[in-house]
N, C-alpha and C positions, 0 to 999 in steps of 0.2 A: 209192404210192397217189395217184389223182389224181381229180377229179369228173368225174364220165360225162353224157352225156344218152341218153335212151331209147333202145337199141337201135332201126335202122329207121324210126327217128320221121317221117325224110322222108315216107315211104310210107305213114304210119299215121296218117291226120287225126285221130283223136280223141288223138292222144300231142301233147303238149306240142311246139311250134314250134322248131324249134334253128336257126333262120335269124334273122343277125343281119342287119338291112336299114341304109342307111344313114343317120347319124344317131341308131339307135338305143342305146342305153348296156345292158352286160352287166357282171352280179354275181354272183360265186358266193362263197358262203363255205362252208369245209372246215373242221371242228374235228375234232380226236384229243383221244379220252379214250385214256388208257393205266393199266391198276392190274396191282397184285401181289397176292397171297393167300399 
């Protein structure tokens, strides 16, 4: 499993930006929840 950004995004102005420019700082954080039953 790994974090994604929007399918397309390039192309889709109103989606979220996935272009890092220079200088700019990038954060993603991933949590797992895992249970049993």
């Amino acid at each position: 499993l790994e974090t994604q950004h929007f399918p397309d995004s390039p192309n889709k102005p109103h989606f979220p930006s996935t272009v890092l420019r220079p200088g700019q700082k990038f954060e993603s954080t991933t949590i797992f929840r895992f249970s049993s039953k």
